[in-house]
Backbone atoms as SQL, in Angstrom:
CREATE TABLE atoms (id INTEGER PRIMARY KEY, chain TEXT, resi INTEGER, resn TEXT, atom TEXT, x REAL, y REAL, z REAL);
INSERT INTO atoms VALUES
  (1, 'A', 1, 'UNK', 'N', 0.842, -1.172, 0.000),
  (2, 'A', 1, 'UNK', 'CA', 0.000, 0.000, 0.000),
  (3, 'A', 1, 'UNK', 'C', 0.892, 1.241, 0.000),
  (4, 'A', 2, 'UNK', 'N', 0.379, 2.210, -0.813),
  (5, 'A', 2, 'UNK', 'CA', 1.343, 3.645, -1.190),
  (6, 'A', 2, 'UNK', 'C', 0.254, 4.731, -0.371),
  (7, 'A', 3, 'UNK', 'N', 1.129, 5.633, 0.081),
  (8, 'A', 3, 'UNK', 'CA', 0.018, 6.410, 0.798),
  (9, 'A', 3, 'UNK', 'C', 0.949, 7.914, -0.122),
  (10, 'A', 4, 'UNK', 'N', -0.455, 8.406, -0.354),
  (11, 'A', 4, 'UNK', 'CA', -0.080, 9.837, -1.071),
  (12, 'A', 4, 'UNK', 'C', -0.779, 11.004, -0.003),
  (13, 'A', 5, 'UNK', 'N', 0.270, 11.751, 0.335),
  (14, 'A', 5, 'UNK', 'CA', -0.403, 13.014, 0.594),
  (15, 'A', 5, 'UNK', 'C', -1.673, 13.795, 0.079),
  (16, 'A', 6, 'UNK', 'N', -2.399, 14.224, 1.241),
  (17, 'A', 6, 'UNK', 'CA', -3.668, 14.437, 0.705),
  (18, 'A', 6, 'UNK', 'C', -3.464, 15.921, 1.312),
  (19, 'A', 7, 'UNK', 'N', -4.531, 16.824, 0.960),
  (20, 'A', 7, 'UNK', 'CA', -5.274, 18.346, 1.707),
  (21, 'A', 7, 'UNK', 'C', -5.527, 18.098, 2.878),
  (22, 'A', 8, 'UNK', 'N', -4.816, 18.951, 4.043),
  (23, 'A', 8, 'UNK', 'CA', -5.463, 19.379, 5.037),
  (24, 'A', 8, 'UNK', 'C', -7.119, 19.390, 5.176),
  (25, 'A', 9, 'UNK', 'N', -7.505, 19.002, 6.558),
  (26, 'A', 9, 'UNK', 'CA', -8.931, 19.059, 6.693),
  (27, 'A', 9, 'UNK', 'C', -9.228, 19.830, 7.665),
  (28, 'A', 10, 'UNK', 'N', -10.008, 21.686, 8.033),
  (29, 'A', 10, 'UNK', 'CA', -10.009, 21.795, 8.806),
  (30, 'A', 10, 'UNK', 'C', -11.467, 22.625, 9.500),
  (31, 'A', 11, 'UNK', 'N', -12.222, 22.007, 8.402),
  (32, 'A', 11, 'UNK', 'CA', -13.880, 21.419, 9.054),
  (33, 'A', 11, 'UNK', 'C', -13.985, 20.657, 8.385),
  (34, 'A', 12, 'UNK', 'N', -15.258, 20.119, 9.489),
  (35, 'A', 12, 'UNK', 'CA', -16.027, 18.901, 9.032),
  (36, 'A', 12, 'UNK', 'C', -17.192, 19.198, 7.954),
  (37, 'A', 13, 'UNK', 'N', -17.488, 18.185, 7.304),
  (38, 'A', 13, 'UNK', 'CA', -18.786, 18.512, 6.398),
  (39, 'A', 13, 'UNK', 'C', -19.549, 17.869, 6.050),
  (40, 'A', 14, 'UNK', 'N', -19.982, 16.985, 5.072),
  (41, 'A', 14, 'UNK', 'CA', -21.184, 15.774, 5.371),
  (42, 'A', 14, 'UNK', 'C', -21.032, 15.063, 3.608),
  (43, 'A', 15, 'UNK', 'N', -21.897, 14.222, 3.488),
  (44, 'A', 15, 'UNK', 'CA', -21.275, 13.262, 1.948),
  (45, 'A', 15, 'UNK', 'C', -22.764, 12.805, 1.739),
  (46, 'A', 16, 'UNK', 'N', -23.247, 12.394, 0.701),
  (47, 'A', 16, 'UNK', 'CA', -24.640, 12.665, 0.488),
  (48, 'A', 16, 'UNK', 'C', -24.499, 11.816, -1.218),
  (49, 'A', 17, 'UNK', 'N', -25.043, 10.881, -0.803),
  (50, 'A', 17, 'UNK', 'CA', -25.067, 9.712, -2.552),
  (51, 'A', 17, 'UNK', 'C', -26.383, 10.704, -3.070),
  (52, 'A', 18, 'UNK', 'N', -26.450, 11.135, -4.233),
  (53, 'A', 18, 'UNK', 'CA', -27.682, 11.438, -5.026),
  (54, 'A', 18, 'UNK', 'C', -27.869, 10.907, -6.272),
  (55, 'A', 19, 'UNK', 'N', -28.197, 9.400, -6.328),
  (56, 'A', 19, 'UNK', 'CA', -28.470, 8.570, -7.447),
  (57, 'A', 19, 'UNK', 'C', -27.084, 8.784, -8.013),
  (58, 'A', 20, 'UNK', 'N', -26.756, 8.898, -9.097),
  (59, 'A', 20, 'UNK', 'CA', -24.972, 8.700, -9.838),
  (60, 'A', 20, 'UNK', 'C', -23.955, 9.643, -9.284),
  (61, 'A', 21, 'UNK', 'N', -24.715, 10.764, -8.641),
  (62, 'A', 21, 'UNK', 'CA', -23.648, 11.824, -7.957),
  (63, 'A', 21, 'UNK', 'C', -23.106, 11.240, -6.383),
  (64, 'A', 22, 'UNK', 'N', -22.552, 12.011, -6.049),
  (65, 'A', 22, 'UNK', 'CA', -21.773, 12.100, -4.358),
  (66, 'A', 22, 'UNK', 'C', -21.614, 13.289, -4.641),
  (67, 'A', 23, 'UNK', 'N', -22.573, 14.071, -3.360),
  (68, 'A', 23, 'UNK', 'CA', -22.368, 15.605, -2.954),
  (69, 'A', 23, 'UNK', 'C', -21.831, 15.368, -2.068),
  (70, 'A', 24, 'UNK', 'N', -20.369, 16.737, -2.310),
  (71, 'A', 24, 'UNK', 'CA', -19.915, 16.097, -0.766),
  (72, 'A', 24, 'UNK', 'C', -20.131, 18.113, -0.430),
  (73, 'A', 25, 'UNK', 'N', -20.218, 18.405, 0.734),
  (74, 'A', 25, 'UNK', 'CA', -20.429, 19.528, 1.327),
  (75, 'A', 25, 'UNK', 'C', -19.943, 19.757, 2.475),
  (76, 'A', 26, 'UNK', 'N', -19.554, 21.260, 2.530),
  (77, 'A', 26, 'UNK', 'CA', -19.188, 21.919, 3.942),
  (78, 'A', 26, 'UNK', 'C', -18.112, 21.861, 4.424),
  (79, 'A', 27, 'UNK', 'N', -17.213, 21.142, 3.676),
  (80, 'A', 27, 'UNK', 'CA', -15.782, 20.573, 4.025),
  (81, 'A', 27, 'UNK', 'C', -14.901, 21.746, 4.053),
  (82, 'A', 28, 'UNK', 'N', -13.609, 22.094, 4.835),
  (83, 'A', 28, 'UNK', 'CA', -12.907, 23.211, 4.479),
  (84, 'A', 28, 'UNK', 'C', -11.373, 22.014, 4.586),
  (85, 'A', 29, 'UNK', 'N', -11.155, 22.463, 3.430),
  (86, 'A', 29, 'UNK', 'CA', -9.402, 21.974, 2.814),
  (87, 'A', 29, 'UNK', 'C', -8.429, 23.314, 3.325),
  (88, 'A', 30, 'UNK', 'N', -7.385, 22.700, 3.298),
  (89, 'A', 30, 'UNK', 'CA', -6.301, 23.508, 3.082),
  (90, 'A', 30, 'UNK', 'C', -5.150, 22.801, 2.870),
  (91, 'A', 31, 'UNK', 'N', -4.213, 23.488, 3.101),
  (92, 'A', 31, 'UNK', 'CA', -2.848, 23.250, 2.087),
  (93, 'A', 31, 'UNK', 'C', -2.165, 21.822, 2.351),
  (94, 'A', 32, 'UNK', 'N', -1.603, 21.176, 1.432),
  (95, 'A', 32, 'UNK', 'CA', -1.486, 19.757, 1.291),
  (96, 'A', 32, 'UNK', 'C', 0.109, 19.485, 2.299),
  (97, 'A', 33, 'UNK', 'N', 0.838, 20.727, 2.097),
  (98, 'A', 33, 'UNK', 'CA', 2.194, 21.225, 2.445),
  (99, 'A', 33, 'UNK', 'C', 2.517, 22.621, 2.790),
  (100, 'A', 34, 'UNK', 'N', 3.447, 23.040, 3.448),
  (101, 'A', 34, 'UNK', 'CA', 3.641, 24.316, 3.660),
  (102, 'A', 34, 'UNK', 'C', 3.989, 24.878, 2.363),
  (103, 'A', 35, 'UNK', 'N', 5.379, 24.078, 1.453),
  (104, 'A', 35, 'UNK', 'CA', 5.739, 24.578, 0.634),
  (105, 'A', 35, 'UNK', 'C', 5.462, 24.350, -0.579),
  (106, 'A', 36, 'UNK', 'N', 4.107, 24.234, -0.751),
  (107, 'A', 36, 'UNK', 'CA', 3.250, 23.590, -1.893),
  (108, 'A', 36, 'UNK', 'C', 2.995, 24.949, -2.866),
  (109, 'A', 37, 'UNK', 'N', 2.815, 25.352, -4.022),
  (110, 'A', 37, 'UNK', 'CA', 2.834, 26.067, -4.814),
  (111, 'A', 37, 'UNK', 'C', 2.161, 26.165, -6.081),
  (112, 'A', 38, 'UNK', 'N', 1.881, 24.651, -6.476),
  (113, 'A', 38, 'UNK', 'CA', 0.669, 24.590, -7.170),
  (114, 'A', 38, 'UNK', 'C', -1.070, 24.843, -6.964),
  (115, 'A', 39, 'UNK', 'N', -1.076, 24.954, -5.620),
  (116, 'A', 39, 'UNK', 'CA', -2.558, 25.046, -4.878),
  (117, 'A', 39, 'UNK', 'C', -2.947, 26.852, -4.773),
  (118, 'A', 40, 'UNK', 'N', -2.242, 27.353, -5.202),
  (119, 'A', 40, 'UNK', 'CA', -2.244, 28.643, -4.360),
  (120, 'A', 40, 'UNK', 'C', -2.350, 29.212, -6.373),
  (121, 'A', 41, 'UNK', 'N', -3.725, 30.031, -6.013),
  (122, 'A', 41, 'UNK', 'CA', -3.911, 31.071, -7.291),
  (123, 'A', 41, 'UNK', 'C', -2.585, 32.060, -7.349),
  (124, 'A', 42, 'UNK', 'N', -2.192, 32.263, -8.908),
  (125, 'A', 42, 'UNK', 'CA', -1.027, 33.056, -9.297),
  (126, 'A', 42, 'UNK', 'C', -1.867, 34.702, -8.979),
  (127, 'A', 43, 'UNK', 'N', -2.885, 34.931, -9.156),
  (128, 'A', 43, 'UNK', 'CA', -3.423, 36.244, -9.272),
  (129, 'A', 43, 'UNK', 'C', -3.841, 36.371, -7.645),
  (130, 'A', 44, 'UNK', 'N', -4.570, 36.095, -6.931),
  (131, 'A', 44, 'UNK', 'CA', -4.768, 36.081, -5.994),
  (132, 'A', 44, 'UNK', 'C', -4.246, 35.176, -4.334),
  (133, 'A', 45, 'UNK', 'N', -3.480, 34.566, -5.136),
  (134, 'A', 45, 'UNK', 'CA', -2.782, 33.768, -3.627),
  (135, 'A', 45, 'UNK', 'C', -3.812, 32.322, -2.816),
  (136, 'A', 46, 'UNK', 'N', -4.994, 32.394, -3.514),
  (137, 'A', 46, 'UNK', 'CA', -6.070, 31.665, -2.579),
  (138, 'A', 46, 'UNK', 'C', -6.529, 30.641, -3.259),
  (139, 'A', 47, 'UNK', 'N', -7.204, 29.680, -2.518),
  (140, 'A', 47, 'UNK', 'CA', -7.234, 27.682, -2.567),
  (141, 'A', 47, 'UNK', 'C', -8.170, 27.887, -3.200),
  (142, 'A', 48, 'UNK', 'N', -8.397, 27.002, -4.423),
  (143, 'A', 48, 'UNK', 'CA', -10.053, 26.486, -4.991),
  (144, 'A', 48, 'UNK', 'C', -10.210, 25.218, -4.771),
  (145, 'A', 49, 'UNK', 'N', -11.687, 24.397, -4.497),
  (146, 'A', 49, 'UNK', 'CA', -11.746, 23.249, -4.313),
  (147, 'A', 49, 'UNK', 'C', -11.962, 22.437, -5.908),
  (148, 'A', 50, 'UNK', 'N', -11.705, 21.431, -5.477),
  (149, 'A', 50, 'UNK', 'CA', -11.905, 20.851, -7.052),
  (150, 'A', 50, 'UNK', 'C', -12.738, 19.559, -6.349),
  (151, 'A', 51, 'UNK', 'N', -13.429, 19.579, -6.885),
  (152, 'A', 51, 'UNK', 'CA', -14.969, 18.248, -6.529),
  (153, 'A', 51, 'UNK', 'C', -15.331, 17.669, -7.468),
  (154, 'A', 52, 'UNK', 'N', -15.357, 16.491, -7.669),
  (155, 'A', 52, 'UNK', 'CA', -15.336, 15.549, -8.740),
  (156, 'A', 52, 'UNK', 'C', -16.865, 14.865, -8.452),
  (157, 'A', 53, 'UNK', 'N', -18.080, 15.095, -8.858),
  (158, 'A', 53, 'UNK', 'CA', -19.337, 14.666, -7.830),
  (159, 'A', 53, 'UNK', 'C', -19.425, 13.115, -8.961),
  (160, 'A', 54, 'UNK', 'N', -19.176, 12.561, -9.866),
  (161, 'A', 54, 'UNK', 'CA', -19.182, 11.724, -10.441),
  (162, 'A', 54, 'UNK', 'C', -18.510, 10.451, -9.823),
  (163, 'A', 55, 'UNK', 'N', -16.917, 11.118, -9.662),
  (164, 'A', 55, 'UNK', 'CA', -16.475, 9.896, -8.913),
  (165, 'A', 55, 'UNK', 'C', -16.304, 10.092, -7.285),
  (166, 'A', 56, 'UNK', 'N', -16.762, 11.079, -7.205),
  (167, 'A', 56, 'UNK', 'CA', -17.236, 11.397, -5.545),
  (168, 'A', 56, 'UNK', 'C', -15.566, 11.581, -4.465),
  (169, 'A', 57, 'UNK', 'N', -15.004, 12.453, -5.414),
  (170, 'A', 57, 'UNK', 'CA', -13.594, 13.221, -4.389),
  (171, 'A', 57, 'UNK', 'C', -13.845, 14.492, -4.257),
  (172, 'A', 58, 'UNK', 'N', -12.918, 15.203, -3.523),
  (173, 'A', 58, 'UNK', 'CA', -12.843, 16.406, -3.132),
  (174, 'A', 58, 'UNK', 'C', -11.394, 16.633, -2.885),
  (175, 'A', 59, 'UNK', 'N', -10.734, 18.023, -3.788),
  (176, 'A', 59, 'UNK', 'CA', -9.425, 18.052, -3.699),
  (177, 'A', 59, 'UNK', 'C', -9.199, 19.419, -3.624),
  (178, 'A', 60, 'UNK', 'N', -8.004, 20.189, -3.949),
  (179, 'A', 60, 'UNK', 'CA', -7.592, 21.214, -4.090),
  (180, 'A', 60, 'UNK', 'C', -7.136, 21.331, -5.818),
  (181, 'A', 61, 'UNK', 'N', -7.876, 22.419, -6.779),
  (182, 'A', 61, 'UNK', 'CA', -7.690, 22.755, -7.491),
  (183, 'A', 61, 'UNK', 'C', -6.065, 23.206, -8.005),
  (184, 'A', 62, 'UNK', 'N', -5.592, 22.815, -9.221),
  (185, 'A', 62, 'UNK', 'CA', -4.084, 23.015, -9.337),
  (186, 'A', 62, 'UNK', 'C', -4.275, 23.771, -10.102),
  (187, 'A', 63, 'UNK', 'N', -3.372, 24.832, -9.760),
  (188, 'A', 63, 'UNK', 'CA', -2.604, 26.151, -11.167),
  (189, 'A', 63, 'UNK', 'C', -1.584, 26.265, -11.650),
  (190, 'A', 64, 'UNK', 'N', -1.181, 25.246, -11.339),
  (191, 'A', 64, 'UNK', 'CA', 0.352, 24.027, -12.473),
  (192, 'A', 64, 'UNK', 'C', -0.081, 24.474, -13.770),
  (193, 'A', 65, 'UNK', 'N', 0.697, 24.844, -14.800),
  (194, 'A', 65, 'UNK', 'CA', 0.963, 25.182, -16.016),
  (195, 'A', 65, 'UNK', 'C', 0.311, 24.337, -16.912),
  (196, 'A', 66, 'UNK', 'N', 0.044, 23.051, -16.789),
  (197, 'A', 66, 'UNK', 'CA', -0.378, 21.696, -17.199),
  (198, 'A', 66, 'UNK', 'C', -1.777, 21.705, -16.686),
  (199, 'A', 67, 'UNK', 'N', -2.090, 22.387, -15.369),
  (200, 'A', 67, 'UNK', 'CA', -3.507, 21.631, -14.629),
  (201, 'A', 67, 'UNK', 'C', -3.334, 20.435, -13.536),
  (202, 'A', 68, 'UNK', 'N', -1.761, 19.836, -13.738),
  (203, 'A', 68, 'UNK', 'CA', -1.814, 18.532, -13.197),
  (204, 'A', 68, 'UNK', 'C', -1.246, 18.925, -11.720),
  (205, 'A', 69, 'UNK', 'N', -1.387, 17.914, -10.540),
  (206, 'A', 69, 'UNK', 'CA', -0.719, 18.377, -9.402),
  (207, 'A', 69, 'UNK', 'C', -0.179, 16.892, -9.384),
  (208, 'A', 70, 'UNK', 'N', 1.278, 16.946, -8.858),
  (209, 'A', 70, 'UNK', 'CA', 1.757, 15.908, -8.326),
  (210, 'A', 70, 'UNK', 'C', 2.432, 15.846, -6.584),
  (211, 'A', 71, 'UNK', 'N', 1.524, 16.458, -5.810),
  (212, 'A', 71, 'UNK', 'CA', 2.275, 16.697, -4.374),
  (213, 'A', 71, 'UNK', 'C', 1.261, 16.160, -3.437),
  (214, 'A', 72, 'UNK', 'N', -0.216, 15.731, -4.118),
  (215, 'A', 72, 'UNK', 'CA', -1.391, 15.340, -2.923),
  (216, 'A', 72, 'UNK', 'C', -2.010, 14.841, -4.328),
  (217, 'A', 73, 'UNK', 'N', -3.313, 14.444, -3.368),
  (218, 'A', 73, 'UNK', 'CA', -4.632, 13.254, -4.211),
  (219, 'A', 73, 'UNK', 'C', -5.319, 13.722, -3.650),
  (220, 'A', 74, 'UNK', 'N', -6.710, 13.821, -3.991),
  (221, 'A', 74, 'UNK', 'CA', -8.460, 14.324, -3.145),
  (222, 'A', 74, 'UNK', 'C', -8.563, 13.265, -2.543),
  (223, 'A', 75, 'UNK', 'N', -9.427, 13.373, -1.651),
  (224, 'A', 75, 'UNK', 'CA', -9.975, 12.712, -0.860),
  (225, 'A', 75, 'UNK', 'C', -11.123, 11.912, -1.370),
  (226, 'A', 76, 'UNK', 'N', -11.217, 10.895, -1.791),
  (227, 'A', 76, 'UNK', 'CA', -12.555, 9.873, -1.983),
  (228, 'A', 76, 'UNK', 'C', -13.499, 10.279, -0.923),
  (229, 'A', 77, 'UNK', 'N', -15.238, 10.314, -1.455),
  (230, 'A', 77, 'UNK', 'CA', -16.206, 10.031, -0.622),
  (231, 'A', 77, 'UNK', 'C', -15.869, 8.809, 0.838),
  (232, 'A', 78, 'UNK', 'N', -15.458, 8.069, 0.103),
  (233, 'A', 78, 'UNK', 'CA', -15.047, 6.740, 1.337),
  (234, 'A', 78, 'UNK', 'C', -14.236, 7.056, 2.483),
  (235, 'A', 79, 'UNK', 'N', -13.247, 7.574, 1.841),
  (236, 'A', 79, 'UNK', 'CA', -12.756, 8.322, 3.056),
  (237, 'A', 79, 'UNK', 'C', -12.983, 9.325, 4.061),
  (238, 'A', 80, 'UNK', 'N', -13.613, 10.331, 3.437),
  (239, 'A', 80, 'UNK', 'CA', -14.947, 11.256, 3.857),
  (240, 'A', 80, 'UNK', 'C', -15.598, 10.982, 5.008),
  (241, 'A', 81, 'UNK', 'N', -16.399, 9.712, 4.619),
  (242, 'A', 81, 'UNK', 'CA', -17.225, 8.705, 5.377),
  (243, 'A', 81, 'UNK', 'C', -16.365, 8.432, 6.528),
  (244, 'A', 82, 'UNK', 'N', -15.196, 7.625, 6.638),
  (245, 'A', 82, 'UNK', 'CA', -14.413, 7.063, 6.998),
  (246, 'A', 82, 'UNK', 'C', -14.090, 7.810, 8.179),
  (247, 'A', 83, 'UNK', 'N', -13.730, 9.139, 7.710),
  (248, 'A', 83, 'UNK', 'CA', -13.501, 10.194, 8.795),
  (249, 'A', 83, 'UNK', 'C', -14.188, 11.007, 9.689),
  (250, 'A', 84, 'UNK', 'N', -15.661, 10.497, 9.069),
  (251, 'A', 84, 'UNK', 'CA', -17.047, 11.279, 10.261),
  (252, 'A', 84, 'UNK', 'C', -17.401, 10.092, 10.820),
  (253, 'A', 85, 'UNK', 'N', -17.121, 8.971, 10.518),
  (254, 'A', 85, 'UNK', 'CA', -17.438, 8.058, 11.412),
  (255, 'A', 85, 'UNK', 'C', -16.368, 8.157, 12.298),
  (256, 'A', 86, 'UNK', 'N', -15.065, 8.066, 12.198),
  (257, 'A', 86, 'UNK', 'CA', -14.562, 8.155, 13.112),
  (258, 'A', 86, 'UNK', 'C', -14.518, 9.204, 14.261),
  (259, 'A', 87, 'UNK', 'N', -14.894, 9.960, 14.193),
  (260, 'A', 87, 'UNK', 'CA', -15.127, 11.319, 14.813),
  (261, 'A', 87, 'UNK', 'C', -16.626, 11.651, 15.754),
  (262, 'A', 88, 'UNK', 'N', -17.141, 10.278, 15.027),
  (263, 'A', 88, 'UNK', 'CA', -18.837, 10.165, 15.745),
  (264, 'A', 88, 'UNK', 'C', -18.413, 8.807, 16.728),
  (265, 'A', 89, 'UNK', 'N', -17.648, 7.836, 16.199),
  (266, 'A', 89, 'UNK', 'CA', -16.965, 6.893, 17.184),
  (267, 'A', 89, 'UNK', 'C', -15.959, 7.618, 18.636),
  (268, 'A', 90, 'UNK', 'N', -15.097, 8.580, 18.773),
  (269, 'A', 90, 'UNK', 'CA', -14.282, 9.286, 19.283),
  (270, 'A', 90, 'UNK', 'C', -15.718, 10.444, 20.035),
  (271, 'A', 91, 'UNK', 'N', -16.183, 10.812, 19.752),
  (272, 'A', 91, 'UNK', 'CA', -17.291, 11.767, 20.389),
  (273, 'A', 91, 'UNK', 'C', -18.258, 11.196, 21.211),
  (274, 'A', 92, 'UNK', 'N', -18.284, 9.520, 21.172),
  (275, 'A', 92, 'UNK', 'CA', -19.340, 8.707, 21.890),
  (276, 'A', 92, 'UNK', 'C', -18.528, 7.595, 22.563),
  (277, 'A', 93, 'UNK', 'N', -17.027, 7.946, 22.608),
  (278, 'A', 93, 'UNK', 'CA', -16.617, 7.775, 23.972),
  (279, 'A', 93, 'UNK', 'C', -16.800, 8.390, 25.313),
  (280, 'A', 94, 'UNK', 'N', -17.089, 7.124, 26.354),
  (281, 'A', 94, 'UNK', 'CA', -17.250, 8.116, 27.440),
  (282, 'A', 94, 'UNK', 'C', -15.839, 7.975, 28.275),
  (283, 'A', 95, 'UNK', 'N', -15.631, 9.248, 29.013),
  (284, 'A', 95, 'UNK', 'CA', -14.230, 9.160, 29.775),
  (285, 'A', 95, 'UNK', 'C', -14.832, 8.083, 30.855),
  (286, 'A', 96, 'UNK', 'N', -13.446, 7.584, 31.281),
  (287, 'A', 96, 'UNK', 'CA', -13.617, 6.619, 32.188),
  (288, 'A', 96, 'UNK', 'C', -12.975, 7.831, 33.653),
  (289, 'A', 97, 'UNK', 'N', -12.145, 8.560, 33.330),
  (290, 'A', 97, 'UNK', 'CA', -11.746, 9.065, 34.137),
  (291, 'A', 97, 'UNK', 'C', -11.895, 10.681, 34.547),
  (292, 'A', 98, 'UNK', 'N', -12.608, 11.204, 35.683),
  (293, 'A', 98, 'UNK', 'CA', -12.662, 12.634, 35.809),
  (294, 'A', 98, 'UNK', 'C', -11.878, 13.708, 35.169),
  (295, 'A', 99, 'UNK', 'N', -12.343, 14.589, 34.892),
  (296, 'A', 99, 'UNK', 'CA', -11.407, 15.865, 33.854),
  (297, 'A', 99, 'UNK', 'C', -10.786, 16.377, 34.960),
  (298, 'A', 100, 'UNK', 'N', -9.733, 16.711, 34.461),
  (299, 'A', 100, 'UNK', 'CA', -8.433, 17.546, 35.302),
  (300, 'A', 100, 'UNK', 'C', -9.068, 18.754, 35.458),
  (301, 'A', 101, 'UNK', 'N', -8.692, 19.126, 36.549),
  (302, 'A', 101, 'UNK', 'CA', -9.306, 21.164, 36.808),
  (303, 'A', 101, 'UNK', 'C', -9.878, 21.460, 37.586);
């Protein structure tokens, strides 16, 4: 298994099958790397998302000369999933032990 760098995630948002689509919504990306340079608009400095609702990813738009990015991959719906479940698993833990304070 190869693991490729993906976009920062830094809200949550929700994933939604609509017959052949995957809406995915609400999500906030950011930068894949500090010193990443393809993600970042030449005119304005700022991230676009790139959403693929067909095959159901969500990435950061490239302004590579080509279009192509080679420094991260979008995020699949599955993974999406993957990551609000885990976060609904982690939120419906209960402490076993009193909070400090």
């Amino acid at each position: 298994m190869t693991y490729q760098q993906k976009p920062s995630i830094f809200q949550l948002g929700s994933v939604h099958e609509s017959g052949a689509s995957v809406i995915v919504s609400g999500w906030g990306l950011g930068m894949c790397a500090s010193g990443c340079r393809c993600h970042r608009n030449p005119a304005d400095g700022q991230l676009a998302l790139a959403e693929d609702q067909a095959g159901g990813s969500l990435g950061l738009r490239s302004f590579a000369p080509d279009g192509q990015c080679d420094c991260c991959e979008a995020w699949t719906s599955g993974e999406l999933l993957a990551i609000l479940r885990d976060v609904a698993a982690v939120g419906a833990l209960e402490s076993q032990e009193p909070a400090a304070g």
